[in-house]
Backbone as a ProteinNet text record, in pm:
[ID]
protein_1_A
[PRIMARY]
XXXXXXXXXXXXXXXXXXXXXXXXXXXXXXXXXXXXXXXXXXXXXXXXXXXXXXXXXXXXXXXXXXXXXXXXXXXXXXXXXXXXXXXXXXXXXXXXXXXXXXXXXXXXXXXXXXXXXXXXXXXXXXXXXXXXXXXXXXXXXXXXXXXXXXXXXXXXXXXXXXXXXXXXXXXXXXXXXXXXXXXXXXXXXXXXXXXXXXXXXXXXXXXXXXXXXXXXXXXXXXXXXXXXXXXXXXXXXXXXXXXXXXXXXXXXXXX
[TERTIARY]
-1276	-1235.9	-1201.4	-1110.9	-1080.8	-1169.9	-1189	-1310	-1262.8	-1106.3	-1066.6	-1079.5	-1096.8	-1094.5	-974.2	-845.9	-743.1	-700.3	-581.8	-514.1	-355.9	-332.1	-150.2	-87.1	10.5	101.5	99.3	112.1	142.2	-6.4	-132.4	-230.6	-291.8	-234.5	-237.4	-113.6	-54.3	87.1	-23	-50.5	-190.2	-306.6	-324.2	-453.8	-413.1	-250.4	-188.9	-139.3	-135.8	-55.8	-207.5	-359.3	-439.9	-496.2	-513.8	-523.2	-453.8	-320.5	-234.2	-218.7	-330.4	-305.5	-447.3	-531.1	-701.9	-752.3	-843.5	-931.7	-1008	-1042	-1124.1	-1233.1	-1332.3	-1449.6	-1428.9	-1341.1	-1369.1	-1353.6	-1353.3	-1294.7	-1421.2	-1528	-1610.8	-1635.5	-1717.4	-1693.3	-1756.2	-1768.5	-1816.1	-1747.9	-1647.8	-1518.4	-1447.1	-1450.6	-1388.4	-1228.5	-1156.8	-1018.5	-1046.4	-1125.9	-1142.3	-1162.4	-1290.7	-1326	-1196.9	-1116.7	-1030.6	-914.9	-843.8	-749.4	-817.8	-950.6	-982	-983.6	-1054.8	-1024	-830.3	-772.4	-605.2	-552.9	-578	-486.4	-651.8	-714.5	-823.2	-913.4	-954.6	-1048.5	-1198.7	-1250.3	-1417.7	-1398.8	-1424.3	-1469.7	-1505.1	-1601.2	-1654.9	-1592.4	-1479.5	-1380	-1218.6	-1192	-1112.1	-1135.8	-1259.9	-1326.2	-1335.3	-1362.9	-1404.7	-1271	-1149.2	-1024.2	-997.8	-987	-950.6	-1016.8	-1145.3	-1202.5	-1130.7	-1099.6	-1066.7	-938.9	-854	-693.4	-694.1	-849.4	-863.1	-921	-949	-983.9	-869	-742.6	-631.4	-554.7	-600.8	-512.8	-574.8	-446	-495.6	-541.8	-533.6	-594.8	-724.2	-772.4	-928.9	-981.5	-929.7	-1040.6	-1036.9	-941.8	-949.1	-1080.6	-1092.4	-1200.2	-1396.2	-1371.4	-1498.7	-1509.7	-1425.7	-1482.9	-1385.7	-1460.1	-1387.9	-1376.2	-1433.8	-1412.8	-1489	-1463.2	-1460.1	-1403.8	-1441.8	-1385.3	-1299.3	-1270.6	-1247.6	-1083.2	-1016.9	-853.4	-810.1	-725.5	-654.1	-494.1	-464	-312.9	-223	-252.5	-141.4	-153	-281	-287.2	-236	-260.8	-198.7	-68.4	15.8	173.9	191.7	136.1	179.9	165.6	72.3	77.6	203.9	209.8	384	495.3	488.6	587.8	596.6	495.3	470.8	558.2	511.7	564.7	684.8	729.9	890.6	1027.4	939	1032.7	961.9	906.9	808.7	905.7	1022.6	1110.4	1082.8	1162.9	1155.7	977.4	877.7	727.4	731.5	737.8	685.5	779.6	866.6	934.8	866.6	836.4	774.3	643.7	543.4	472.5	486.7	561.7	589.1	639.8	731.3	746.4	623.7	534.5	396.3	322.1	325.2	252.1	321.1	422	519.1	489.6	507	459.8	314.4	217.8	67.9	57.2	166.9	172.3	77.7	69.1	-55.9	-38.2	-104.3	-82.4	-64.2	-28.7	-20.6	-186.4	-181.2	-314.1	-375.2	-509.7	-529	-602.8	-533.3	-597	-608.4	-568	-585.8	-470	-323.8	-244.6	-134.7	-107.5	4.3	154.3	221.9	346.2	460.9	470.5	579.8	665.9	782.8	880.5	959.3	968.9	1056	1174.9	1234.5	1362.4	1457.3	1448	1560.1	1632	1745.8	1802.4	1802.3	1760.3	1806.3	1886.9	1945.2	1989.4	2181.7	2193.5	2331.8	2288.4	2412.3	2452.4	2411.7	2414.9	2354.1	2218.2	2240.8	2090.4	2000.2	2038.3	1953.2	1891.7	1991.1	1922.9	1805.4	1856.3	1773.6	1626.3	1642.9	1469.9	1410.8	1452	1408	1342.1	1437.3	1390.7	1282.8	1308.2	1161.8	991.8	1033.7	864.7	875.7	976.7	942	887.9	929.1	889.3	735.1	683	573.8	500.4	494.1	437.9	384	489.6	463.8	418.8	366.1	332.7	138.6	160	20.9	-30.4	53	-39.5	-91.3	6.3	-50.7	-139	-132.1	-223.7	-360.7	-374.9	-497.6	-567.9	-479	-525.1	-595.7	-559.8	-628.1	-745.3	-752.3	-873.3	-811.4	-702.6	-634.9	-682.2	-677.8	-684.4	-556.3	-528.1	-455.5	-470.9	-464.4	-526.2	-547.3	-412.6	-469.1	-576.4	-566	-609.2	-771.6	-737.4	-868.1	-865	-765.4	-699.6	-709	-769.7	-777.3	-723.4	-670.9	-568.6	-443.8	-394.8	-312.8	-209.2	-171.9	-43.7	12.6	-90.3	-43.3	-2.4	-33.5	-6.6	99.8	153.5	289.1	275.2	353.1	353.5	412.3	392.6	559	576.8	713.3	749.2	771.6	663.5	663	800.7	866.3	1047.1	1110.8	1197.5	1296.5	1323.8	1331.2	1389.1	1526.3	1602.2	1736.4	1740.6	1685.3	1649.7	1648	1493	1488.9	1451.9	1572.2	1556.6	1422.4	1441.5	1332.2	1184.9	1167.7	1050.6	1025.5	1141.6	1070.8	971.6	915.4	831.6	708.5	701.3	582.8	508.7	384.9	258.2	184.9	215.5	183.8	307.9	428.8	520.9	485.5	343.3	331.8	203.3	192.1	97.1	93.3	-24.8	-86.1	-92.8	0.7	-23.8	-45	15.6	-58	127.2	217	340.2	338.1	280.2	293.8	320.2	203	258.4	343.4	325.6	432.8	623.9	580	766	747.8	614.1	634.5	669.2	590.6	610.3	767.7	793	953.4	1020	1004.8	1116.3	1064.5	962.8	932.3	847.7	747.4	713.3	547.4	530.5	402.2	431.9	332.9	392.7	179.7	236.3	91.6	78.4	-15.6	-37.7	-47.3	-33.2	-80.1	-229.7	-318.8	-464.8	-497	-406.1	-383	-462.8	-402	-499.7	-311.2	-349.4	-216.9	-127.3	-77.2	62.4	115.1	82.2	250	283.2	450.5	530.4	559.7	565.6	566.8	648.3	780.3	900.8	854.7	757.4	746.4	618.1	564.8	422.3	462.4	395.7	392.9	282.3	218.8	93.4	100	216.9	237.7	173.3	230.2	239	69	7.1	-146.8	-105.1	-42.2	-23.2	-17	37.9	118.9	-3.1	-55.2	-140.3	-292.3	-316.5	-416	-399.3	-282.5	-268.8	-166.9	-140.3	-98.5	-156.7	-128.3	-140.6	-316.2	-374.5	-541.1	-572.8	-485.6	-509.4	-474.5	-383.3	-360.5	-473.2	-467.2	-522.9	-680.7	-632.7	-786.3	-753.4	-789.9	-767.3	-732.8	-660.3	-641.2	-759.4	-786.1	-896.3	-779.3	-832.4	-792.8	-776.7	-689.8	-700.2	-767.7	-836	-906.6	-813.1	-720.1	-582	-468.3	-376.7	-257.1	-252.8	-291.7	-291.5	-163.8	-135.3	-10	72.3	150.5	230.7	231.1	213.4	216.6	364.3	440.4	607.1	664.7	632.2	645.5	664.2	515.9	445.4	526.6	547.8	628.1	807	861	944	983.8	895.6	852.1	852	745.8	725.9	837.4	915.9	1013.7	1179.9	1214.6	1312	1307.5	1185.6	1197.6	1139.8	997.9	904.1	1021.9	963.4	1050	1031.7	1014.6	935.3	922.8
1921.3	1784.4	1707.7	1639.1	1540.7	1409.4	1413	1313.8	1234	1214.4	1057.5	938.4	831.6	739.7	655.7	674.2	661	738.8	632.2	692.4	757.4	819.2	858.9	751.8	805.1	667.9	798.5	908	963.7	1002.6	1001.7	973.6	874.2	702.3	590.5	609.8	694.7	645.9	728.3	847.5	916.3	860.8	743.7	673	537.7	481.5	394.6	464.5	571.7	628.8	639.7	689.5	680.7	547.4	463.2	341.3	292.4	300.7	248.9	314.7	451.1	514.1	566.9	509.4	524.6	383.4	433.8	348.2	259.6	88.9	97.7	101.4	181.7	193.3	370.9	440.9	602.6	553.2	459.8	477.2	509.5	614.7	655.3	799.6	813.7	943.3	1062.9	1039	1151	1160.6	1142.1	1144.6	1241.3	1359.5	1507.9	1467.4	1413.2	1373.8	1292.1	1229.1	1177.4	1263	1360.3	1482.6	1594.5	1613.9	1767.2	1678.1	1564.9	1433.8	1447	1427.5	1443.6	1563.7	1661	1760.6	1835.8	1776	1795.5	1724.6	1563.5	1527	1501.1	1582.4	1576.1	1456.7	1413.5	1288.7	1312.8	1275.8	1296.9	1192.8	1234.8	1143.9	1006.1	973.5	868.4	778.2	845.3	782.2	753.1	820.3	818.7	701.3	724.5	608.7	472.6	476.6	298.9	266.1	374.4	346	243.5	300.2	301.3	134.1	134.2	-44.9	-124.8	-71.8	-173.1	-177.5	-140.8	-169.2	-307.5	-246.6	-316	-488.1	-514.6	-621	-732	-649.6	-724	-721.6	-733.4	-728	-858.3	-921.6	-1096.8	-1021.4	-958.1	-926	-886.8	-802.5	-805.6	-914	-974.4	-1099	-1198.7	-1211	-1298.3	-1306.6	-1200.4	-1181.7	-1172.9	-1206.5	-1205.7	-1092.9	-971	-819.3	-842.6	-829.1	-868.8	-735.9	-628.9	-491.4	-532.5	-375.9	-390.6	-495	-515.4	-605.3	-555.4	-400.1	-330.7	-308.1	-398.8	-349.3	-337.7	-289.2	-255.4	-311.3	-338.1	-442.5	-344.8	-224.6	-126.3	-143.9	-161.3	-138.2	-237.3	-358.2	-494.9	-519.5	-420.2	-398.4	-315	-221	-148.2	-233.1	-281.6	-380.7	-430.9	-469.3	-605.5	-540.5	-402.5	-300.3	-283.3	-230.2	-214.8	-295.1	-474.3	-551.9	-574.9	-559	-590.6	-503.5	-370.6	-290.9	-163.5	-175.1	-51.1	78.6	65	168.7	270.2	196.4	293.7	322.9	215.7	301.1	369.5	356.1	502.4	625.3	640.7	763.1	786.9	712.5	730.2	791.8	745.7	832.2	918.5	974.9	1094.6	1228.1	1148.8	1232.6	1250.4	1189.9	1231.4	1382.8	1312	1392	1556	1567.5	1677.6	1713.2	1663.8	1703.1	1756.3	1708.7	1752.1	1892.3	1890.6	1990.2	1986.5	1828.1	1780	1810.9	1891.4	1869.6	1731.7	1731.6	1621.5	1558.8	1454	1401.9	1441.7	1409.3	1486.4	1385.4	1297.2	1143.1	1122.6	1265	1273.4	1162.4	1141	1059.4	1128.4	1153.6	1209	1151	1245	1197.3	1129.4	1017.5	964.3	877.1	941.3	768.9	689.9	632.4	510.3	584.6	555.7	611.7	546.2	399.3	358.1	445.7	404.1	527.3	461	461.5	372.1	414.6	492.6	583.9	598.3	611	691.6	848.9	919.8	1007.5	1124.5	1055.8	1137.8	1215.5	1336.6	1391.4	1361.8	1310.4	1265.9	1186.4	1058.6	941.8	936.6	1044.2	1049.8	1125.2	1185.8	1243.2	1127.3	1029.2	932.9	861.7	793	719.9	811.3	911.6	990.4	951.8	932.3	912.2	788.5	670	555.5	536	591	585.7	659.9	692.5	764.7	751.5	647.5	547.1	434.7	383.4	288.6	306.7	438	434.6	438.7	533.9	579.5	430.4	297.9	253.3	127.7	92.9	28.1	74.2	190.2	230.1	286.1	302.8	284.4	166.5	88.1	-73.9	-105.3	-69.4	-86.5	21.5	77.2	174.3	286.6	305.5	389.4	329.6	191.1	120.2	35.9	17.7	-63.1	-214.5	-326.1	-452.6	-555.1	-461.9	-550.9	-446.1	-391.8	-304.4	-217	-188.6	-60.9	42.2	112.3	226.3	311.6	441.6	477.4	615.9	678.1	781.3	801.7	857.6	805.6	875.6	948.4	990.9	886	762.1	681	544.9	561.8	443.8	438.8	346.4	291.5	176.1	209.1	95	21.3	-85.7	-180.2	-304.4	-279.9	-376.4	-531.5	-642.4	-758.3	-781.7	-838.9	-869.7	-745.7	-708.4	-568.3	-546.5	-405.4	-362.2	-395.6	-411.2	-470.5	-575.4	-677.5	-826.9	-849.1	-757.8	-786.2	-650.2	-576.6	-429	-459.7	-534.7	-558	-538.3	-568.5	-593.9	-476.6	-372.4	-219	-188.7	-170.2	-58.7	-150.8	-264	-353.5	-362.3	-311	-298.2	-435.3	-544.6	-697.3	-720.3	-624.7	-682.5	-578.2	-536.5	-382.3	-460.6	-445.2	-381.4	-237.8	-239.7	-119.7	-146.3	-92.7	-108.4	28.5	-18.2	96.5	130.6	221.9	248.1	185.8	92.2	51	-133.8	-184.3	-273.9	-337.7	-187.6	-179	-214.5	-175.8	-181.6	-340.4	-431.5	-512.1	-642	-566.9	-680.4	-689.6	-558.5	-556.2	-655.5	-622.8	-716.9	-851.4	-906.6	-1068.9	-1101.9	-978.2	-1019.8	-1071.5	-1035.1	-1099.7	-1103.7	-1187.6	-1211.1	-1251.9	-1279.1	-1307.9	-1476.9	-1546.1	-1698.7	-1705.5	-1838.9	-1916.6	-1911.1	-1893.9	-1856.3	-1708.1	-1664	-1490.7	-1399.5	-1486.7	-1472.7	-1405.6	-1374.7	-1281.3	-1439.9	-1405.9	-1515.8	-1461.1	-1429.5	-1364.2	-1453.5	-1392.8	-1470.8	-1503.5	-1605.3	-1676.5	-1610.7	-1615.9	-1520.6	-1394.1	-1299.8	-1174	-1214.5	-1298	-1264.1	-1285.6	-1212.5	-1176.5	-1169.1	-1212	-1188	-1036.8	-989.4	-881.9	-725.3	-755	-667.2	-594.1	-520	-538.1	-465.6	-398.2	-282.6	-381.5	-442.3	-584.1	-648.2	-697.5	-799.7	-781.7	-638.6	-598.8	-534.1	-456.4	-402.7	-478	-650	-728.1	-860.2	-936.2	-1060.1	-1040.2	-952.4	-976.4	-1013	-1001.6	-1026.9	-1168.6	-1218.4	-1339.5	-1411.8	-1481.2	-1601.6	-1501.9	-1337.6	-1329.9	-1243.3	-1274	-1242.8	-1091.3	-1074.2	-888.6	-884.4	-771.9	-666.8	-735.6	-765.6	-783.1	-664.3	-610.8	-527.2	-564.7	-462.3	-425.6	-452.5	-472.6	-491.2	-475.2	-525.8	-566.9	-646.6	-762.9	-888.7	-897.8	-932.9	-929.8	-1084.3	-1112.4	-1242.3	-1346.8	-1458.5	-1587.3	-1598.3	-1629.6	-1597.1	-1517.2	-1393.2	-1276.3	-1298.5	-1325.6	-1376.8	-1506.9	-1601.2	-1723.9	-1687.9	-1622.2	-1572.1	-1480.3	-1371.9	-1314	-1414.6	-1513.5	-1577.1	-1695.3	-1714.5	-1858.3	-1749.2	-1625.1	-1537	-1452.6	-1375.7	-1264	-1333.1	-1370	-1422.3	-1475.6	-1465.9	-1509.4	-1630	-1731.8	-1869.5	-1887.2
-2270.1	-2239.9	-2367.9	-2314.5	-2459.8	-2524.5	-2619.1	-2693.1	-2736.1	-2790.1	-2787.4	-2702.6	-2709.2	-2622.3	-2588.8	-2637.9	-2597.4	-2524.7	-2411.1	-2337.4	-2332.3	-2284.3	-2297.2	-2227	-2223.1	-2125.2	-1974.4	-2014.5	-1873	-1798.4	-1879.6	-1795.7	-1758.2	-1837.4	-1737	-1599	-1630.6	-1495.2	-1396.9	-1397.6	-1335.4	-1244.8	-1365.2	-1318.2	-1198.7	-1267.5	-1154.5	-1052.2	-1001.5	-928.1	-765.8	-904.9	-828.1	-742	-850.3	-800.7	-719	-692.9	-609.3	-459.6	-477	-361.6	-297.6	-367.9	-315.1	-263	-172.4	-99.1	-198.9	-241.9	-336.3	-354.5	-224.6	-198.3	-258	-294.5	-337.5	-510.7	-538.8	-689.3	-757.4	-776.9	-829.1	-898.5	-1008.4	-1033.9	-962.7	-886.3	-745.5	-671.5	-646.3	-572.9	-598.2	-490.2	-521.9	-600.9	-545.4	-625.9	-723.1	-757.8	-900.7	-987	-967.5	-1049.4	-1085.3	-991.2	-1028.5	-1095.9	-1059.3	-1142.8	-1286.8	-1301.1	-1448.6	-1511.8	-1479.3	-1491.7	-1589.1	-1443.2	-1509.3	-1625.6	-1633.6	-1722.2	-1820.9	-1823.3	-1964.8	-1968.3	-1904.3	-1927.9	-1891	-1805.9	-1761.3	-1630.5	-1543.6	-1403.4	-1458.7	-1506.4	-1563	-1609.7	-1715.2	-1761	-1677.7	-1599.7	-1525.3	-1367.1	-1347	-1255.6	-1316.5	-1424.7	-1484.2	-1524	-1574.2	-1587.3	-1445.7	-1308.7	-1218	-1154.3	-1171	-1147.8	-1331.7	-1406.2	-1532.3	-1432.7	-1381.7	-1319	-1234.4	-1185.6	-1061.9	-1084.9	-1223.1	-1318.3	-1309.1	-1313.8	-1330.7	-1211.2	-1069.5	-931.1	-895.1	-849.9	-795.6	-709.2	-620.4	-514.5	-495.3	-599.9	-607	-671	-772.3	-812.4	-746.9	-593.5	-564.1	-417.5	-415	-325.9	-412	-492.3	-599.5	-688.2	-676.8	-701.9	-832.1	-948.7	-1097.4	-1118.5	-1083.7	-1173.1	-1313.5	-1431.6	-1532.3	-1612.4	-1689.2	-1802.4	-1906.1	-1939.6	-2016.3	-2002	-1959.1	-1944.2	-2071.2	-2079.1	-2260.2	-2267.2	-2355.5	-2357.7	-2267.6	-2285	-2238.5	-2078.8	-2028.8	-1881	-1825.5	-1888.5	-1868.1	-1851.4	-1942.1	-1969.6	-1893.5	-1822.8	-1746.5	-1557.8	-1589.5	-1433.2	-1387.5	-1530.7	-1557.7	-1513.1	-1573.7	-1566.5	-1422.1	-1368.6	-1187.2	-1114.9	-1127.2	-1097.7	-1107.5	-1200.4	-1229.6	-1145	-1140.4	-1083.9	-1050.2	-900	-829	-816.6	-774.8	-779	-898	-1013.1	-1131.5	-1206.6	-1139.7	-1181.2	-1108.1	-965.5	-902.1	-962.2	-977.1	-1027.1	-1129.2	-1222.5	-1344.2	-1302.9	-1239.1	-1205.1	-1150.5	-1043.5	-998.2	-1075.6	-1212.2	-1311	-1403	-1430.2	-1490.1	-1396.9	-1275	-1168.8	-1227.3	-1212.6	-1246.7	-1389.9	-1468.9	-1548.9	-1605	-1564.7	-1518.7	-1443.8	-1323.6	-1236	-1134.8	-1093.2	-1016.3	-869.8	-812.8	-645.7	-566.2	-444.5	-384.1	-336	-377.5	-335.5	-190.1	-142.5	-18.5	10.1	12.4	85.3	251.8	326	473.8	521	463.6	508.3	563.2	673.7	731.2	635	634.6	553.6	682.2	701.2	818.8	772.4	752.6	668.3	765.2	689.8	760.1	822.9	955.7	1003.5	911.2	841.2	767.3	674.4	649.4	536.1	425.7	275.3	175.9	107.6	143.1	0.2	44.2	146.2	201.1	122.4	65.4	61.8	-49.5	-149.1	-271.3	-254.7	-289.4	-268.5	-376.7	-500.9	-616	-534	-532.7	-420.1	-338.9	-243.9	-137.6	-217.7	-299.8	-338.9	-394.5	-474.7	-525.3	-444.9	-333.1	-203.4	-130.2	-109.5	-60.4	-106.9	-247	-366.2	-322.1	-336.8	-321.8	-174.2	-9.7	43	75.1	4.4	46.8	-73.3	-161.5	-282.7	-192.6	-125.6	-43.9	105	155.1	310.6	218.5	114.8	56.6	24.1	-56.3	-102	0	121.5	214	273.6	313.7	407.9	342.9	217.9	135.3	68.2	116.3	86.9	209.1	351	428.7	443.2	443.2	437.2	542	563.4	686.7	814.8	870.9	970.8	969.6	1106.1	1158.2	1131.1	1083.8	1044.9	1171.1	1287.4	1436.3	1503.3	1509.3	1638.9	1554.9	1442.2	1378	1380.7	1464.1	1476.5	1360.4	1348	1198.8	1241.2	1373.8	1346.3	1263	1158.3	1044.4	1075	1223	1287.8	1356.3	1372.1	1426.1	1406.1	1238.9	1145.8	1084.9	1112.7	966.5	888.7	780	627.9	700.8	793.9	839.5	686.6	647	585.9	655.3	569.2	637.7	645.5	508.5	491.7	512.7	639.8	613.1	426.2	448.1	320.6	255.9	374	408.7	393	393.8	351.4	187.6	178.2	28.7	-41.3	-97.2	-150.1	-305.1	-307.3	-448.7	-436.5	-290	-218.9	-133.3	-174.1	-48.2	-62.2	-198.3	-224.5	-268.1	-246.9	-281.6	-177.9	-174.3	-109.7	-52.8	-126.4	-105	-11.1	49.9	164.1	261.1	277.3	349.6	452.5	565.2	691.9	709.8	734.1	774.2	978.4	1062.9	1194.1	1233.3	1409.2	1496.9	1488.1	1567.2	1578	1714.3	1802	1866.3	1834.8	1765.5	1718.2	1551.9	1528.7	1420.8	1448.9	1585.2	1636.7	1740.1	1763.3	1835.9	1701.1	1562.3	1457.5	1416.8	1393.9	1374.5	1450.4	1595.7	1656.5	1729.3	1642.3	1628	1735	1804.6	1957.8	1873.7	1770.5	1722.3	1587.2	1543.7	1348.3	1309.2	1197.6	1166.4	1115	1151	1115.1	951.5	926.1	835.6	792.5	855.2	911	908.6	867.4	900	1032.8	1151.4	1260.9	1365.6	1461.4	1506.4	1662.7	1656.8	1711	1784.8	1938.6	2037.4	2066.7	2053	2125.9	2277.9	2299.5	2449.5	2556.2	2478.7	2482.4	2641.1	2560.1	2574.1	2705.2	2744.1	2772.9	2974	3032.1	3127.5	3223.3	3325.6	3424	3497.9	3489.4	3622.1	3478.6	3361.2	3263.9	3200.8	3262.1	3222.5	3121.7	3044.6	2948.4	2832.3	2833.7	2729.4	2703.1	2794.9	2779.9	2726.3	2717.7	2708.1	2582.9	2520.8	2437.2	2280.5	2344.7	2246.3	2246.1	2388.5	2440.2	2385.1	2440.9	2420.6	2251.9	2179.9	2023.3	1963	2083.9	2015.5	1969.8	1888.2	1764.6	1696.8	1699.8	1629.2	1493.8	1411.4	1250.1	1249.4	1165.8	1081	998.4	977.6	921.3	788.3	676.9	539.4	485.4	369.8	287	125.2	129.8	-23.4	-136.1	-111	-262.2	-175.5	-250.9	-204.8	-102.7	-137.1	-23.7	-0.1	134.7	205.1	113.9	96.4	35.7	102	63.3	212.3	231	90.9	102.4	208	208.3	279.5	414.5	452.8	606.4	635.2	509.8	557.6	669.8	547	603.4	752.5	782.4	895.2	1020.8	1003.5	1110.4	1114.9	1054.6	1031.4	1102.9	1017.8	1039.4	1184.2	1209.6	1287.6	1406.2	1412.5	1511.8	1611.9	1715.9	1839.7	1901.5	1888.2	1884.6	2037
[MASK]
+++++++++++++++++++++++++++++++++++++++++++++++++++++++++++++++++++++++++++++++++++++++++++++++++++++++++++++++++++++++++++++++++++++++++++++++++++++++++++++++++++++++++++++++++++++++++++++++++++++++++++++++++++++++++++++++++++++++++++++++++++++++++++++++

């Protein structure tokens, strides 16, 4: 094992790739994928785990729920957040090219691989592999923000979960692959959020539309209508955007 205490740049992209795609209740060094991750790119569990809560130091999303993490972030991890932010597209490739280079297996986070039917790419097959990592960067890191639950329903079969993008991708391409424009649903009301028959409040409590609602319909009513005005299960990181949600319910919602 390595005894420096510096990091590479391609075993922080490693450590963001983990972070961005683990539960943050596994981020420990007893965590079978924490251990063999260290193992590969040379570090120690220990160190690779406290890496993983120092990330988690600097996510509005965890400090905004009280959980500060480590204190120990380093200018680089900080610059690499920024980097994240600025443009998720070209980090995730970047990590995916670390991964490759490591010669890292695919994580075994128990997440069914299901992409989006959208196409982003048209025609190019470069394209399309690119859009592949970005889509499945982004099904991994929503649905590990939620803990592999549904945020209406609790649903934790993960054949039956999708990343739904709050803003279409088609709306705002900047915003595909951002995890803060991601739900974790069921594929049932993953396709009722799409087409505006429920959205999420201001209150972050659930909203059907009037539109849709029916007495004769027990399937509907029991399996959407019964949710109106009661909160989503929150995610551990990547808080959904109020922007985001603003938009959703102002654009799509069916008033």
């Amino acid at each position: 094992m390595a005894t420096k205490n510096s990091w590479t740049y391609n075993q922080l992209l490693i450590a963001f790739n983990l972070y961005c795609q683990m539960p943050f209740g596994k981020m420990h060094k007893k965590n079978p994928e924490i251990i063999k991750y260290a193992e590969i790119i040379d570090r120690t569990p220990s160190a690779l785990a406290m890496k993983l809560v120092n990330i988690a130091s600097i996510d509005p999303a965890i400090i905004s729920t009280g959980r500060s993490g480590l204190k120990g972030a380093s200018t680089l991890d900080r610059a690499m957040w920024e980097e994240m932010q600025l443009d998720r597209d070209a980090f995730a490739n970047k990590m995916q090219q670390a991964i490759n280079t490591f010669e890292i297996p695919e994580l075994s986070l128990d997440i069914d691989e299901l992409y989006d039917a959208a196409d982003y790419t048209g025609s190019n097959k470069t394209i399309q592999s690119t859009s592949r990592v970005g889509q499945t960067f982004f099904r991994r890191s929503v649905l590990s923000a939620y803990n592999n639950r549904c945020c209406i329903t609790g649903l934790a079969n993960t054949k039956l979960l999708v990343a739904s993008h709050i803003v279409p991708w088609r709306i705002d391409e900047t915003n595909r692959l951002n995890p803060s424009n991601g739900l974790c649903l069921s594929m049932l009301h993953d396709k009722a959020f799409d087409m505006g028959i429920l959205t999420i409040a201001e209150n972050m409590t659930i909203s059907v539309s009037k539109k849709y609602t029916s007495h004769d319909d027990l399937f509907f009513n029991s399996a959407i209508l019964a949710y109106e005005g009661k909160p989503i299960f929150l995610p551990q990181k990547f808080s959904p955007l109020a922007d985001f949600l603003r938009y959703h319910r102002e654009c799509i919602f069916k008033k």
